[in-house]
N, C-alpha and C positions, 0 to 999 in steps of 0.2 A: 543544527541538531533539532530533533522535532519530540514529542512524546509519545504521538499516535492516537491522541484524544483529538477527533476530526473537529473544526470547527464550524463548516456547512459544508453545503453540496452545491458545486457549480455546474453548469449547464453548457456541453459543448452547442457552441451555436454554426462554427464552421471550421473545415481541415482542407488545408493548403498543402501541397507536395512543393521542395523545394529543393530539386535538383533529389538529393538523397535524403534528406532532413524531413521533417511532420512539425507544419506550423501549427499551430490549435489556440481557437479564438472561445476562452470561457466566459461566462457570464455565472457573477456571483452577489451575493450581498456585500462582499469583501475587496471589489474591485476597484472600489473608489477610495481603501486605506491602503493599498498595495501602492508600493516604489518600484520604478525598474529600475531591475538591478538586486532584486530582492528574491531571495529561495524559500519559494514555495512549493511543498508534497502534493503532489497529485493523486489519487489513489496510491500513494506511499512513493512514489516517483520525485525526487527534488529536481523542479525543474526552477528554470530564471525567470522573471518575470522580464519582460523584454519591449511591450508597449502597452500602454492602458489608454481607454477609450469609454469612459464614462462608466457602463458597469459591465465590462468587457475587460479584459486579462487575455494579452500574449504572451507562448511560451513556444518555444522549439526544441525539438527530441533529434540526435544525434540516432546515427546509423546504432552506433552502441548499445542505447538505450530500447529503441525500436526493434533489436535481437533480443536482447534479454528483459524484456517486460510485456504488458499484453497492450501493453498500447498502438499495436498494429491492430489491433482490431476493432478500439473505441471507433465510435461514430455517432456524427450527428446526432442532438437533442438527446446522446447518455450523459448520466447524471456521474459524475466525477467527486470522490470525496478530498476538499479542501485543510490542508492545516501549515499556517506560519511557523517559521520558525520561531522555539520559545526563548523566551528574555532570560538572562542570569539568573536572574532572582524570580521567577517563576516556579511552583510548586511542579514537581515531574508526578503527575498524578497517571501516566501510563509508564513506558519504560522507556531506557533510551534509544532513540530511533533515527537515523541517520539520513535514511529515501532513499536509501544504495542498496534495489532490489535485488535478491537473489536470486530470483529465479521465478518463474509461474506456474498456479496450481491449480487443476481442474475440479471443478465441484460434481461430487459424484453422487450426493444426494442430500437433499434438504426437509426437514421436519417442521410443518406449521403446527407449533403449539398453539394455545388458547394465548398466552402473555408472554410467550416466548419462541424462539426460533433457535432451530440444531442444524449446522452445516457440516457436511463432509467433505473435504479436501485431499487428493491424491497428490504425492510429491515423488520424486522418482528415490532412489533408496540410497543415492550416494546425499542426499542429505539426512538421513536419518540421526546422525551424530551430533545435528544442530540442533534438535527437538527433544525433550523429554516432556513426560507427564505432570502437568500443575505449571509447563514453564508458560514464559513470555514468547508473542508470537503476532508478527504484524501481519493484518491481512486487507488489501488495498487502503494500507497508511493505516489500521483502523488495530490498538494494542487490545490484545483479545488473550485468555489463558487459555492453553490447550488441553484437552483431554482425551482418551481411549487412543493413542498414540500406537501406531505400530509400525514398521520399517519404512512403508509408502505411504502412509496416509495419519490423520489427525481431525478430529473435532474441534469444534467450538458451540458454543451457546451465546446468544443474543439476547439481550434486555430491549423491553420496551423502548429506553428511552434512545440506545444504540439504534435499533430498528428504524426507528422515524428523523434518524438525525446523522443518517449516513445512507448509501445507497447499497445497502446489502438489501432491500426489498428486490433488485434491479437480478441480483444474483440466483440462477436457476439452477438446475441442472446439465453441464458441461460450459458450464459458463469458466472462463478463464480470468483468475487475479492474481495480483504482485503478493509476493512473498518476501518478506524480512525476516531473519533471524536474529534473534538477541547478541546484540553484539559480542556480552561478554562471553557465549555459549561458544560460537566463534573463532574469539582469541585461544581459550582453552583447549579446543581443538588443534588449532591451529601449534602449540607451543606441543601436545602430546606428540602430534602425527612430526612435528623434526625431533623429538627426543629417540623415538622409533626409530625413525634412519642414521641417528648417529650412531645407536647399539647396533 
């Protein structure tokens, strides 16, 4: 389980094809405290850690994952936002986050403030029931609150210190990122939509 507060940005240095799988060799400041065998979010993605090489990190992406995330499209020297899984006893200072993306969202337009940054996000409308306004909302691994929400699409706003400590500078216009919804937003769905079929 993760919280969605990124702890740095690693650096894809090279992507392997393997057979149907996406090998991906990162380099981070967190390389040389990782185990393999350990789940680590990638832009909100929990992949394995699977070999380490001084400050290099390998993971591999399943046909599954490479359909439903934008990780078919990372490449060389993009900047990848990192975060450990948190400890028991760790304070959940964003919300709970899983790496079990839902889906991907296109950015459809971005706002350079003076001290701050506004992104717009398009989602298709059969998730609209996962979203409301003021909720919680992962956007590549990074717990962000949503606002001006409407059937396909959603805001956010960026802080300074977000900005410089995660790779949304990287993010432009039609750029594509991993979506999480709040899990418990989810469940709740998930328990109305079979009460419906059973009336």
């Amino acid at each position: 389980m993760f919280t969605g507060i990124v702890e740095t940005v690693g650096r894809i240095v090279r992507i392997e094809k393997d057979i149907d799988n996406l090998i991906l060799h990162i380099e981070s400041p967190i390389a040389h405290e990782l185990k393999i065998d350990q789940s680590v979010a990638h832009n909100g993605i929990c992949l394995t850690v699977t070999a380490i090489n001084d400050s290099t990190h390998t993971v591999c992406a399943v046909p599954e994952t490479i359909q439903k995330t934008s990780i078919a499209t990372w490449q060389v020297e993009g900047k990848i936002n990192l975060e450990r899984c948190m400890h028991l006893n760790d304070r959940m200072d964003g919300h709970i986050v899983q790496g079990h993306v839902d889906t991907t969202a296109l950015c459809t337009q971005r706002i350079d403030g003076i001290n701050n940054w506004q992104f717009t996000f398009s989602i298709d409308s059969s998730f609209a029931p996962l979203i409301i306004e003021k909720g919680s909302v992962t956007v590549n691994g990074t717990s962000l609150t949503c606002f001006n929400v409407s059937p396909n699409s959603f805001d956010v706003a960026i802080i300074p210190y977000t900005f410089e400590h995660t790779n949304f500078p990287s993010i432009q216009v039609n750029s594509s990122v991993n979506i999480e919804f709040d899990i418990v937003g989810k469940y709740i769905t998930r328990m109305l939509t079979l009460q419906t079929i059973k009336k």
